[in-house]
PDB file of N, CA, C and O in Angstrom:
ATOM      1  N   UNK A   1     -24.561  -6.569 -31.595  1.00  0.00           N
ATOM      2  CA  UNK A   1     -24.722  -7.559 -30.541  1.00  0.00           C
ATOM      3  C   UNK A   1     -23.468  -7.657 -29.677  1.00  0.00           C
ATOM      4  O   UNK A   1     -23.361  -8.009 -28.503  1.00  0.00           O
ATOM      5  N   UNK A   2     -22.556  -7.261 -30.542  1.00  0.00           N
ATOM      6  CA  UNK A   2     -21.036  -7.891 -29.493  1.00  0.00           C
ATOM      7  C   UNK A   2     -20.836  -6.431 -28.633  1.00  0.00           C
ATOM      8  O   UNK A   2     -20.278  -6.512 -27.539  1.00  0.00           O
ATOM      9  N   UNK A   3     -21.238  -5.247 -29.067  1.00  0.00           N
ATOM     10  CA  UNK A   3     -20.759  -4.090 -28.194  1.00  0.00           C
ATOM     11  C   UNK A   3     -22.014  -4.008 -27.338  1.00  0.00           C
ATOM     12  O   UNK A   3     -21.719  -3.269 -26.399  1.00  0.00           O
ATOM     13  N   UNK A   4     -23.383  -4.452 -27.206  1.00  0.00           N
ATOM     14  CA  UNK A   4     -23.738  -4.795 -26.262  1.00  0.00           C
ATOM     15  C   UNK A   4     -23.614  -5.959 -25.565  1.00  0.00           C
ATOM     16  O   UNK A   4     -24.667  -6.169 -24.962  1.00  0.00           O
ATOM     17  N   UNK A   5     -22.787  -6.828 -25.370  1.00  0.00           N
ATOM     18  CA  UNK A   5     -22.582  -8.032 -24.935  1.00  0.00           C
ATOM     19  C   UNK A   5     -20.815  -7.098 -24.190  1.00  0.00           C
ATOM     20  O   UNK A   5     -20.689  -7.432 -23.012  1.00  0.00           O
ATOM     21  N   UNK A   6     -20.124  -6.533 -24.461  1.00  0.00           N
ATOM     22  CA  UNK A   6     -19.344  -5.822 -23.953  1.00  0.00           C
ATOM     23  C   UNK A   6     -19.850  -4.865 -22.984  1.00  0.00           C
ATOM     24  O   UNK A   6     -19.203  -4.437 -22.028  1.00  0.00           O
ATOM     25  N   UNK A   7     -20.787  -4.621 -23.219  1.00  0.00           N
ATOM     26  CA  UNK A   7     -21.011  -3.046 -22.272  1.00  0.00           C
ATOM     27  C   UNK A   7     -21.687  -3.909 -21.011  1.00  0.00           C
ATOM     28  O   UNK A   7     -21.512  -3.767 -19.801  1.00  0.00           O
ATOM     29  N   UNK A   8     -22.213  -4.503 -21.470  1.00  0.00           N
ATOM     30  CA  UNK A   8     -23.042  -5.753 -20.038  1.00  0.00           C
ATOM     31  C   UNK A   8     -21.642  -5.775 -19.494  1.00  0.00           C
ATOM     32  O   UNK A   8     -21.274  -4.940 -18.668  1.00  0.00           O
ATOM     33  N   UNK A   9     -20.663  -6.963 -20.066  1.00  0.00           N
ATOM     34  CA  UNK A   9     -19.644  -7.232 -19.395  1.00  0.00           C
ATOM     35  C   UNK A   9     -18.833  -6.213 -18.270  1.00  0.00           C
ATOM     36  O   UNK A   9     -18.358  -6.204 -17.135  1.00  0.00           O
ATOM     37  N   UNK A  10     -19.049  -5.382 -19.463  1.00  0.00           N
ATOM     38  CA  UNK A  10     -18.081  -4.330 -18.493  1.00  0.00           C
ATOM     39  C   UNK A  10     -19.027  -3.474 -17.145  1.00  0.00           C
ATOM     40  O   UNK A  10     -18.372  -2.943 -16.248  1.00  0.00           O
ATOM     41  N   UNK A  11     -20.280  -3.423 -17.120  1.00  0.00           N
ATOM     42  CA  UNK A  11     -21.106  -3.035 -16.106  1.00  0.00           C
ATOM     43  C   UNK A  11     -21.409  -4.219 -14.953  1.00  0.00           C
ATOM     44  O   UNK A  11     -21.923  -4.108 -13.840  1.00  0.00           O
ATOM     45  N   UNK A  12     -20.926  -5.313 -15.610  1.00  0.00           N
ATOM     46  CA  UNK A  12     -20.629  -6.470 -14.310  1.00  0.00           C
ATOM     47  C   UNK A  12     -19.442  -6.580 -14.203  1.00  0.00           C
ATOM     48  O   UNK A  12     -19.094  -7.761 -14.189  1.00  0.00           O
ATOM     49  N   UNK A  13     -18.508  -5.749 -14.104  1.00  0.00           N
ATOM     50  CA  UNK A  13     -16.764  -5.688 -13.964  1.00  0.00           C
ATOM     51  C   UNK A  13     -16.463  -7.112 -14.450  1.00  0.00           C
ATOM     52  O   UNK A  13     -15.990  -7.852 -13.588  1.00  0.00           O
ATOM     53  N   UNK A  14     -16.581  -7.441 -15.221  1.00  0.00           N
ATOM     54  CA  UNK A  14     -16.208  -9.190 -16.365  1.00  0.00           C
ATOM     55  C   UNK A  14     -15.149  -8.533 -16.736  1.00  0.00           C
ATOM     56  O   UNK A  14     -14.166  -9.272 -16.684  1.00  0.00           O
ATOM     57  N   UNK A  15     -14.879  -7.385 -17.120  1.00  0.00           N
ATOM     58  CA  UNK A  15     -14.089  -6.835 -18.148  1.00  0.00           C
ATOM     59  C   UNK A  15     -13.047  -6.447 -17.201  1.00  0.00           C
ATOM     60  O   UNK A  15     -13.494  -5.907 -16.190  1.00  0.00           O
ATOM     61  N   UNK A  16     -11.463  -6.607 -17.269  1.00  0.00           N
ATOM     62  CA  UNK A  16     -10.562  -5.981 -16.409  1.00  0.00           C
ATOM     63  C   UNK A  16     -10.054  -4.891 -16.589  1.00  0.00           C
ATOM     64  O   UNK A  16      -9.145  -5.157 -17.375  1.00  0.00           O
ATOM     65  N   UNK A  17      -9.990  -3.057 -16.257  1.00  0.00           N
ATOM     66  CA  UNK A  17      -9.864  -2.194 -17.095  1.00  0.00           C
ATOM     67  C   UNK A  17      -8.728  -1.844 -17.244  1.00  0.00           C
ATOM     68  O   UNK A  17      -8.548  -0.817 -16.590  1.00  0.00           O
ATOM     69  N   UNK A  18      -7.821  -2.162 -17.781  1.00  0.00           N
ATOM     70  CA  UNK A  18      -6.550  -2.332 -18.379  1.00  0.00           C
ATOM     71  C   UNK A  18      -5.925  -0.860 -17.800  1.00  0.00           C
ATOM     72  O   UNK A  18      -5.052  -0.683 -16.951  1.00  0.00           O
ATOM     73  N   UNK A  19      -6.518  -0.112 -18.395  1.00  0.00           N
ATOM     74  CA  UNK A  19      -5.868   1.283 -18.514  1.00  0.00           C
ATOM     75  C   UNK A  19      -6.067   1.606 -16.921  1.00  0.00           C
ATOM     76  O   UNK A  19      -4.993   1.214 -16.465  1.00  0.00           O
ATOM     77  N   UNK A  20      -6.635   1.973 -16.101  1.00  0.00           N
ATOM     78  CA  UNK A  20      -7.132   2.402 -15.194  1.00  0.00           C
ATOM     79  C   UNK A  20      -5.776   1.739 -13.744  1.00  0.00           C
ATOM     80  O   UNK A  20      -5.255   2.402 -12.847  1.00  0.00           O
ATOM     81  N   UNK A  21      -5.650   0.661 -13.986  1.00  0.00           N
ATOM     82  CA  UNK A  21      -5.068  -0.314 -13.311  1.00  0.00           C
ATOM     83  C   UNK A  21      -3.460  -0.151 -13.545  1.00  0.00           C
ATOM     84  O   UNK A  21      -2.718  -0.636 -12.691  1.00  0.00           O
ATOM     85  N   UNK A  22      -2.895   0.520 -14.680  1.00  0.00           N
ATOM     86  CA  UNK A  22      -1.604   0.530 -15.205  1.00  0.00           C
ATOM     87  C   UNK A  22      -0.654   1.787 -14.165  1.00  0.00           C
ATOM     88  O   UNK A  22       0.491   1.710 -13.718  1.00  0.00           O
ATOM     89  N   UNK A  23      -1.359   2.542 -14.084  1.00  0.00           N
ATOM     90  CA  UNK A  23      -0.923   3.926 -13.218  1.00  0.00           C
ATOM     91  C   UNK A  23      -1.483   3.724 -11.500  1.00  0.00           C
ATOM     92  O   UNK A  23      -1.542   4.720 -10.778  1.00  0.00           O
ATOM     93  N   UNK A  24      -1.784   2.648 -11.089  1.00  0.00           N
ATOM     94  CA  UNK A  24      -2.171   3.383  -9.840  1.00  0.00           C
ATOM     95  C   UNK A  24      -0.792   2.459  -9.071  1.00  0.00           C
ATOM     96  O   UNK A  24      -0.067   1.576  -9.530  1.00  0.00           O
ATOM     97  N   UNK A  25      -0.848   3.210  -7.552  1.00  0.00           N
ATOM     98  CA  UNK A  25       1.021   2.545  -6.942  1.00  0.00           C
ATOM     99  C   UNK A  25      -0.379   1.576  -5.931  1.00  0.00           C
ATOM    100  O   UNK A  25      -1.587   1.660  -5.711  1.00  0.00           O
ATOM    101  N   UNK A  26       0.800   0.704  -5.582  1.00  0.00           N
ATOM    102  CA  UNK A  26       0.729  -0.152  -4.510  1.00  0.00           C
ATOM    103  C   UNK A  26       0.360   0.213  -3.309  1.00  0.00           C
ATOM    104  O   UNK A  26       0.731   1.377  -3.162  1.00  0.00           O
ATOM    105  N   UNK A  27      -0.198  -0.185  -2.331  1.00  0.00           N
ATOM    106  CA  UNK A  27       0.304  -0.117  -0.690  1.00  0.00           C
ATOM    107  C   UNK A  27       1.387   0.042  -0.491  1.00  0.00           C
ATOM    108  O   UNK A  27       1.885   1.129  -0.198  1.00  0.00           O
ATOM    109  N   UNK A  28       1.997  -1.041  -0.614  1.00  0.00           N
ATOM    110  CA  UNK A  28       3.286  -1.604   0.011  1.00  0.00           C
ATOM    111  C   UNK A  28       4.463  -0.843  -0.292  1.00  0.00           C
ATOM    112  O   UNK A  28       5.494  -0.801   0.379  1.00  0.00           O
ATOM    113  N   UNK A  29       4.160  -0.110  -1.609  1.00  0.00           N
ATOM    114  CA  UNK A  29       5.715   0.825  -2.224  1.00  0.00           C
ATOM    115  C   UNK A  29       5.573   2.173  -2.522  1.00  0.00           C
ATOM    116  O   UNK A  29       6.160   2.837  -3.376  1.00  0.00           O
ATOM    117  N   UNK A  30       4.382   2.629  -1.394  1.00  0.00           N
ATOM    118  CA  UNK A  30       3.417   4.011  -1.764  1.00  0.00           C
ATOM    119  C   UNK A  30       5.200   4.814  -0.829  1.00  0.00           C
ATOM    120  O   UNK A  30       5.819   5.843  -1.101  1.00  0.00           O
ATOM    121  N   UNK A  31       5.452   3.762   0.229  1.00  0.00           N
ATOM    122  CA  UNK A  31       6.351   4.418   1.576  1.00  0.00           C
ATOM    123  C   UNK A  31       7.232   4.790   0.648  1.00  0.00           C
ATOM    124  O   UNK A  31       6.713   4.795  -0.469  1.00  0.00           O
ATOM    125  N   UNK A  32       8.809   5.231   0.661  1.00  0.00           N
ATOM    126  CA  UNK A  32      10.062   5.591   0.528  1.00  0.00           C
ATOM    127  C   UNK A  32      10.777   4.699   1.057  1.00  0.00           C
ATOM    128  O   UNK A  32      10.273   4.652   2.179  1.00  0.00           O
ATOM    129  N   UNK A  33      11.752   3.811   1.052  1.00  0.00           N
ATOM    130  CA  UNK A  33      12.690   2.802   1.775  1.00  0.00           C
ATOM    131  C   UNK A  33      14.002   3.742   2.453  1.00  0.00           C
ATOM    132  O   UNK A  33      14.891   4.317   1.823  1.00  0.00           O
ATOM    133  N   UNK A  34      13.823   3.694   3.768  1.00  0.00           N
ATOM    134  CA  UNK A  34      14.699   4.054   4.775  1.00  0.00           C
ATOM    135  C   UNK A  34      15.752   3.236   4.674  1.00  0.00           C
ATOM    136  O   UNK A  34      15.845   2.206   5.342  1.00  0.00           O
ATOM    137  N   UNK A  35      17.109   3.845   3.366  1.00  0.00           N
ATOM    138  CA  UNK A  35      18.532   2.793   3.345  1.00  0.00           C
ATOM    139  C   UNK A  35      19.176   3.237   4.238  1.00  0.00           C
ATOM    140  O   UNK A  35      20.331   2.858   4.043  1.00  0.00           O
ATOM    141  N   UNK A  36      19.108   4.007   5.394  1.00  0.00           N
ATOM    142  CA  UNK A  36      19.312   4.367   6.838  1.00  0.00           C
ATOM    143  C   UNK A  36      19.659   3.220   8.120  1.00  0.00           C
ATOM    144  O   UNK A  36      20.606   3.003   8.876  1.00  0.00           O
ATOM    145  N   UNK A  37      18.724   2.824   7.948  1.00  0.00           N
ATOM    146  CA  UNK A  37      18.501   1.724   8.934  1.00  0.00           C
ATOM    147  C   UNK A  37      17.913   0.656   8.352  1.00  0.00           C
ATOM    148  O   UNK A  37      16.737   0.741   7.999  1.00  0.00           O
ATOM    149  N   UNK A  38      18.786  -0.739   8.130  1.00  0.00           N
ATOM    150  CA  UNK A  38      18.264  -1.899   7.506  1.00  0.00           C
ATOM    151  C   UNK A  38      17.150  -2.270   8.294  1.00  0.00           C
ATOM    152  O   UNK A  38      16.736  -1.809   9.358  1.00  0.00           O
ATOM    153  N   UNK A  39      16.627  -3.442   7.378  1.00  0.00           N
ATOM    154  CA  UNK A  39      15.662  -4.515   8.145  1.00  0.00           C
ATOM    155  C   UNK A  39      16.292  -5.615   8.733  1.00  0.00           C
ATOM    156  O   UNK A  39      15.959  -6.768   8.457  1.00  0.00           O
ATOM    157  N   UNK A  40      17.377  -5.275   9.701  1.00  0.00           N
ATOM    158  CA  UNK A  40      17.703  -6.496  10.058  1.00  0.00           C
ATOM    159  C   UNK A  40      17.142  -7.304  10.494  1.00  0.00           C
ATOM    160  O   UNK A  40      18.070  -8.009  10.891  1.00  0.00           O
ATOM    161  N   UNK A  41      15.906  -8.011  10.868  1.00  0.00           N
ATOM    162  CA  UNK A  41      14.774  -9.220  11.137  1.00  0.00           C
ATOM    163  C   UNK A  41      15.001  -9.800   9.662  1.00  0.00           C
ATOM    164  O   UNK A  41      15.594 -10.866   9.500  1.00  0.00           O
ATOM    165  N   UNK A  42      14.393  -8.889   8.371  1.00  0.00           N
ATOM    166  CA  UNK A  42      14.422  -9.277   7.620  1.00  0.00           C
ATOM    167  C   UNK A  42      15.837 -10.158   6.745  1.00  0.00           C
ATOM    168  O   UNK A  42      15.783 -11.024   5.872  1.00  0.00           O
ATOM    169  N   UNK A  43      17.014  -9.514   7.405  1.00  0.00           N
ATOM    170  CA  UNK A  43      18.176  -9.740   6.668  1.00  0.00           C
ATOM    171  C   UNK A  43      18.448 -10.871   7.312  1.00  0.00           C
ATOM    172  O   UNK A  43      18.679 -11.742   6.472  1.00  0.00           O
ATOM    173  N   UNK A  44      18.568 -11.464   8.892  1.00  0.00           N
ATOM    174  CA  UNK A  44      18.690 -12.413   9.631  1.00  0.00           C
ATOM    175  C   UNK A  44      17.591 -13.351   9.312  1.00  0.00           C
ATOM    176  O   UNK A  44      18.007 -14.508   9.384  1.00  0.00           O
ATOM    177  N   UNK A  45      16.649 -13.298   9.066  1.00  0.00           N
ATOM    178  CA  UNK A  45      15.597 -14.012   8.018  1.00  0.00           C
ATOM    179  C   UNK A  45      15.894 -14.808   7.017  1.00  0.00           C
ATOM    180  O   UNK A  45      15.739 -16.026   6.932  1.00  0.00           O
ATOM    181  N   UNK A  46      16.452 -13.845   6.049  1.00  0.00           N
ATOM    182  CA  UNK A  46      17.246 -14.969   4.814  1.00  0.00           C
ATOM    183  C   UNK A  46      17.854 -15.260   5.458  1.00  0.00           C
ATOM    184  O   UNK A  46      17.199 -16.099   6.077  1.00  0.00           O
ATOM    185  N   UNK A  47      18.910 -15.208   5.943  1.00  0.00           N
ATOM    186  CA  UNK A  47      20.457 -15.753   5.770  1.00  0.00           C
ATOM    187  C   UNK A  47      20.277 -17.062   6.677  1.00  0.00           C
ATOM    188  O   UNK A  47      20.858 -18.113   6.407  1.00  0.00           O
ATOM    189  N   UNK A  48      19.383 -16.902   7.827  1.00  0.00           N
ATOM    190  CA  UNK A  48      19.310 -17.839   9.248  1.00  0.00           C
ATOM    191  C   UNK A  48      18.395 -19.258   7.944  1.00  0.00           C
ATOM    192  O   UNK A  48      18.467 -20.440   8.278  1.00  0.00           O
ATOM    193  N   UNK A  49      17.671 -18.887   6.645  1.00  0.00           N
ATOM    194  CA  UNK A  49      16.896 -19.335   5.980  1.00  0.00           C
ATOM    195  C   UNK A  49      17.060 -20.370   5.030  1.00  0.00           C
ATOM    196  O   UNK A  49      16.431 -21.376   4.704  1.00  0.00           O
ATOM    197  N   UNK A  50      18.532 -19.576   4.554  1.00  0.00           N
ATOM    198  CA  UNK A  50      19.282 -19.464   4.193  1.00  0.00           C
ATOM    199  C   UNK A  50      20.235 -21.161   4.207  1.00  0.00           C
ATOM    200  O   UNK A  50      20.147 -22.114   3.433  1.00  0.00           O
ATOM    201  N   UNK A  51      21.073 -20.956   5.402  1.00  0.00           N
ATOM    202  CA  UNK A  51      22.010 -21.748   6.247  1.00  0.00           C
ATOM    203  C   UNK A  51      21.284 -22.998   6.480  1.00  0.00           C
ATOM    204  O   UNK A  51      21.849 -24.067   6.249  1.00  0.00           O
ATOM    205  N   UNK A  52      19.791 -22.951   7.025  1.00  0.00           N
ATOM    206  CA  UNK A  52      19.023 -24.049   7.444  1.00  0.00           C
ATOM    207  C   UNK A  52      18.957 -25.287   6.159  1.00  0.00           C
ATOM    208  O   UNK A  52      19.206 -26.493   6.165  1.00  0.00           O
ATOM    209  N   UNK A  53      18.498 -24.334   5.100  1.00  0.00           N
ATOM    210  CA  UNK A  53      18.201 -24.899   4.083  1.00  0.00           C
ATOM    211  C   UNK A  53      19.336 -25.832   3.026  1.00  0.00           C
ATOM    212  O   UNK A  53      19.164 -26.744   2.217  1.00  0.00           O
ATOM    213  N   UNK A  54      21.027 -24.768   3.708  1.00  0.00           N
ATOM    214  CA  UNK A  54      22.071 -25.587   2.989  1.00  0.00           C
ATOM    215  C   UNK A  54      22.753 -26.984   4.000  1.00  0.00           C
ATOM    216  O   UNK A  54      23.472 -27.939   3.707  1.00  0.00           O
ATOM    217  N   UNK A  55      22.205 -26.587   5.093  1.00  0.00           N
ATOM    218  CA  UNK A  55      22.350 -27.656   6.584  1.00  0.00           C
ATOM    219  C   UNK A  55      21.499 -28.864   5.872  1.00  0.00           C
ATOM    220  O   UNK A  55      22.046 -29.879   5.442  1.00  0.00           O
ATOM    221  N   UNK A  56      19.894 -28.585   5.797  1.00  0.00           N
ATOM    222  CA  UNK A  56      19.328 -29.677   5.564  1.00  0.00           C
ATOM    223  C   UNK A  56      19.937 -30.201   3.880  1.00  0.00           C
ATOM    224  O   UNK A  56      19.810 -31.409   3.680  1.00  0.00           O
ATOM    225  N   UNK A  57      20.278 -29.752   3.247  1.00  0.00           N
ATOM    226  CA  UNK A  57      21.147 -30.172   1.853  1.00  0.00           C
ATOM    227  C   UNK A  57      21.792 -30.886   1.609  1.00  0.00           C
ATOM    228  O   UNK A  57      21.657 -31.680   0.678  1.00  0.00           O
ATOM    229  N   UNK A  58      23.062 -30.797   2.686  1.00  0.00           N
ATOM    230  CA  UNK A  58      24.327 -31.502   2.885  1.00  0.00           C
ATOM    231  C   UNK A  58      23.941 -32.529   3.922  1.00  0.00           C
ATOM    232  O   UNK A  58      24.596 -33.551   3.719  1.00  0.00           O
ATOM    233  N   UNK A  59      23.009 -32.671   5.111  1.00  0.00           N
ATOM    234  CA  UNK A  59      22.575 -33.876   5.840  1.00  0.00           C
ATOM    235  C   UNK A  59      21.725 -34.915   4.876  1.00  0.00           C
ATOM    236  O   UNK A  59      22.015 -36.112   4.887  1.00  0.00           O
ATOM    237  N   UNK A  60      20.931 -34.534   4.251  1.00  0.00           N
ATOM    238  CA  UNK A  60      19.892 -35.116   2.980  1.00  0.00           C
ATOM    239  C   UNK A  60      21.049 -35.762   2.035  1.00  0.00           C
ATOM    240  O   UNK A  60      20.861 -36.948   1.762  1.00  0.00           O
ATOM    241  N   UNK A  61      22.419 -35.054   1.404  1.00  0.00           N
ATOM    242  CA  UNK A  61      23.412 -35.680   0.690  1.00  0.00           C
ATOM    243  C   UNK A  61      24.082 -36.866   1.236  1.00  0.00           C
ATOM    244  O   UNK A  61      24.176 -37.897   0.570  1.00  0.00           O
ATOM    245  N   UNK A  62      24.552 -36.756   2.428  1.00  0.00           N
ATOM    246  CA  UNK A  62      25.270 -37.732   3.852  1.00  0.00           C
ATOM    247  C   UNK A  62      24.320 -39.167   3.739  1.00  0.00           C
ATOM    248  O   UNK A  62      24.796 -40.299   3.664  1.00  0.00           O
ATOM    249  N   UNK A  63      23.174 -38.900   3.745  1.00  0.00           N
ATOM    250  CA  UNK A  63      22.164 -39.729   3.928  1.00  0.00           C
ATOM    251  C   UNK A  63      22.215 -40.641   2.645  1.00  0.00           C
ATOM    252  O   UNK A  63      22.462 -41.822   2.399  1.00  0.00           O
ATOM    253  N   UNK A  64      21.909 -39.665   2.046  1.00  0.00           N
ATOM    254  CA  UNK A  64      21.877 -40.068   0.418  1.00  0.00           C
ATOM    255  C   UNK A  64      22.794 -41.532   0.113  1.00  0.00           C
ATOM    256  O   UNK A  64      22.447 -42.682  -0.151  1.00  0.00           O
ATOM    257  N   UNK A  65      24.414 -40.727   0.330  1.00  0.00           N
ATOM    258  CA  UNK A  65      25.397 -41.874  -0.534  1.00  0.00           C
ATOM    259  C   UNK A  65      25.708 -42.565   0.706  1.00  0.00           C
ATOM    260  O   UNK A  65      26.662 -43.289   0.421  1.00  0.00           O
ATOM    261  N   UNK A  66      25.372 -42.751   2.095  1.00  0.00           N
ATOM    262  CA  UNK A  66      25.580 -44.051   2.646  1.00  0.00           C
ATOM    263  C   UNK A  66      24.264 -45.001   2.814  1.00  0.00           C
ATOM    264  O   UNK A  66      24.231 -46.014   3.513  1.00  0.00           O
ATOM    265  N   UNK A  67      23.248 -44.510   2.085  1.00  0.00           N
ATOM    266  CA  UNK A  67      22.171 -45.547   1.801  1.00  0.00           C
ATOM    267  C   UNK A  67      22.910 -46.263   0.592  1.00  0.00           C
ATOM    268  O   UNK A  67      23.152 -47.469   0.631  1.00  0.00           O
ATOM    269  N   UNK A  68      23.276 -45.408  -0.548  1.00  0.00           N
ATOM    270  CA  UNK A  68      23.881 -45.841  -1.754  1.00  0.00           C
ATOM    271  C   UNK A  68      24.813 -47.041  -1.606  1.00  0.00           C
ATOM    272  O   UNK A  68      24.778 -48.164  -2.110  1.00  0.00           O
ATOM    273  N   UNK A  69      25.943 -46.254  -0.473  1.00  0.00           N
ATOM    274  CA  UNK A  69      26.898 -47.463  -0.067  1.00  0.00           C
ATOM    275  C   UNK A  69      26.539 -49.272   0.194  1.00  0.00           C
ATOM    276  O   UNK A  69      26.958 -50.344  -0.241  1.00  0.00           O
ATOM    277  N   UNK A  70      25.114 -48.597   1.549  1.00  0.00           N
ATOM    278  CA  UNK A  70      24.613 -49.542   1.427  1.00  0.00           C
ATOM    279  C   UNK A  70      24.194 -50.788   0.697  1.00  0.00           C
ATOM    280  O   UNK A  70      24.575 -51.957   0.770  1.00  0.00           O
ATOM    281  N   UNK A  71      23.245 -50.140  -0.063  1.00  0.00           N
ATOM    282  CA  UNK A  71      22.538 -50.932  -1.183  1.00  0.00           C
ATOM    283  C   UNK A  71      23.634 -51.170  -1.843  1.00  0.00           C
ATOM    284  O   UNK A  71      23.718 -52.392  -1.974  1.00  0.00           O
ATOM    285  N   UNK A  72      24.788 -50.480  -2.477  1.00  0.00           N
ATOM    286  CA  UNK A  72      26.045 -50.916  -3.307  1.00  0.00           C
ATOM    287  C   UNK A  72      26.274 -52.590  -2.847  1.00  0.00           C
ATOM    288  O   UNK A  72      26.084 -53.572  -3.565  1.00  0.00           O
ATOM    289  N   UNK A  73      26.849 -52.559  -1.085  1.00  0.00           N
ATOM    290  CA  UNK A  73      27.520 -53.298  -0.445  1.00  0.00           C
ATOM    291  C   UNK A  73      26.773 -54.735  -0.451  1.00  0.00           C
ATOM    292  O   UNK A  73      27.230 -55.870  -0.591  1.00  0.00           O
ATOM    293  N   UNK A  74      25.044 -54.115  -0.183  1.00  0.00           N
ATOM    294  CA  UNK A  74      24.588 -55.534  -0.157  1.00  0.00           C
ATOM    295  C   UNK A  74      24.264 -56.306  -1.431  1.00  0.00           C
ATOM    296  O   UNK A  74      23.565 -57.306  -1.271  1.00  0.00           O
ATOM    297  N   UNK A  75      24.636 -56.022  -2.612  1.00  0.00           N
ATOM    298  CA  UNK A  75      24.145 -56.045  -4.208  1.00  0.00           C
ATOM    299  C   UNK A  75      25.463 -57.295  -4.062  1.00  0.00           C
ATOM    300  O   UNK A  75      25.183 -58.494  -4.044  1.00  0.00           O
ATOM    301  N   UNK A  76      26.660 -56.870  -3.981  1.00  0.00           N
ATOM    302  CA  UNK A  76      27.857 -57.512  -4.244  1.00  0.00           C
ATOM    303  C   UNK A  76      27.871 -58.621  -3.257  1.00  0.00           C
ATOM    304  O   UNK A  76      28.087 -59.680  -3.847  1.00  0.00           O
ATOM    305  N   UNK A  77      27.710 -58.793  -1.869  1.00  0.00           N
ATOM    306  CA  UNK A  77      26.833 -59.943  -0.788  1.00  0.00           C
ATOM    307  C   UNK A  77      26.856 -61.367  -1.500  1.00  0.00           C
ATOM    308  O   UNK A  77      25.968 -61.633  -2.309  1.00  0.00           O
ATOM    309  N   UNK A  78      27.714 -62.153  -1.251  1.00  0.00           N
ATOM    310  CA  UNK A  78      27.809 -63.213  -1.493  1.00  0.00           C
ATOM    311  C   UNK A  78      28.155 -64.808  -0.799  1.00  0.00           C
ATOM    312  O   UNK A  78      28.647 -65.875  -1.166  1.00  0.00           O
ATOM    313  N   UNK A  79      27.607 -64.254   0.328  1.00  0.00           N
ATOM    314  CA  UNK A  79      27.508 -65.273   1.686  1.00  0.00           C
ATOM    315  C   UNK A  79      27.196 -66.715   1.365  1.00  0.00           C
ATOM    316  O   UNK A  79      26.701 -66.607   0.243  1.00  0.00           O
ATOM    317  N   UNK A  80      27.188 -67.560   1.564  1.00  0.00           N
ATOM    318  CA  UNK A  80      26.746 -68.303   1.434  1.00  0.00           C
ATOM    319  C   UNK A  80      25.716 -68.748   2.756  1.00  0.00           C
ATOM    320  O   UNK A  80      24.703 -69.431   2.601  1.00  0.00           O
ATOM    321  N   UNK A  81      26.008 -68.423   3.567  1.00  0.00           N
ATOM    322  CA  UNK A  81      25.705 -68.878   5.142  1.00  0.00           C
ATOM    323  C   UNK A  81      24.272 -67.855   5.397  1.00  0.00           C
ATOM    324  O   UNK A  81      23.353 -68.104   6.178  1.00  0.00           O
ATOM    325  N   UNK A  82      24.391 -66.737   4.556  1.00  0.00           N
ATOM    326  CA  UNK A  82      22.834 -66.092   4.790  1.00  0.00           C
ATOM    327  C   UNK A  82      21.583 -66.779   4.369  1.00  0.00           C
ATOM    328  O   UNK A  82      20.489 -66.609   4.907  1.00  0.00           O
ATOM    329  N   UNK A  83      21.936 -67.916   2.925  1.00  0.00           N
ATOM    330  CA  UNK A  83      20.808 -67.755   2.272  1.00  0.00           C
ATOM    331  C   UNK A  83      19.860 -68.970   2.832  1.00  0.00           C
ATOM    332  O   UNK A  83      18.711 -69.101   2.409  1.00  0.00           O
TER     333      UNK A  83
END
């Protein structure tokens, strides 16, 4: 019952064929990489990606500890004349 319950499977591709799938190449890496001439789009890509991402980091940090300050400053607030 189970090796016909396999052979179904595998005649409705259920089954993934392991072996078949192990040896075949890609699209994408069938080419040779030309270390000739970079990808510079690609290299200005990260880095421009890069920079943005450590820009928004350090503005997001800035933000961060003078909210902190904030909230610090108004915790300690002991006016009398506000309340």
């Amino acid at each position: 019952m189970a090796m016909v319950a396999f052979g179904v499977a595998k005649r409705l591709r259920l089954v993934a064929p392991a072996v078949s799938l192990a040896f075949t190449r890609s699209a994408f890496v069938a080419k040779k990489r030309n270390y000739d001439q970079p990808n510079w789009f690609g290299v200005a890509l990260a880095f421009g990606t890069s920079a943005a991402l450590w820009a928004f980091l350090f503005r997001q940090h800035e933000d961060d500890v003078m909210e902190y300050e904030r909230r610090k400053a108004e915790r300690h607030h002991k006016c009398m004349g506000c309340s």
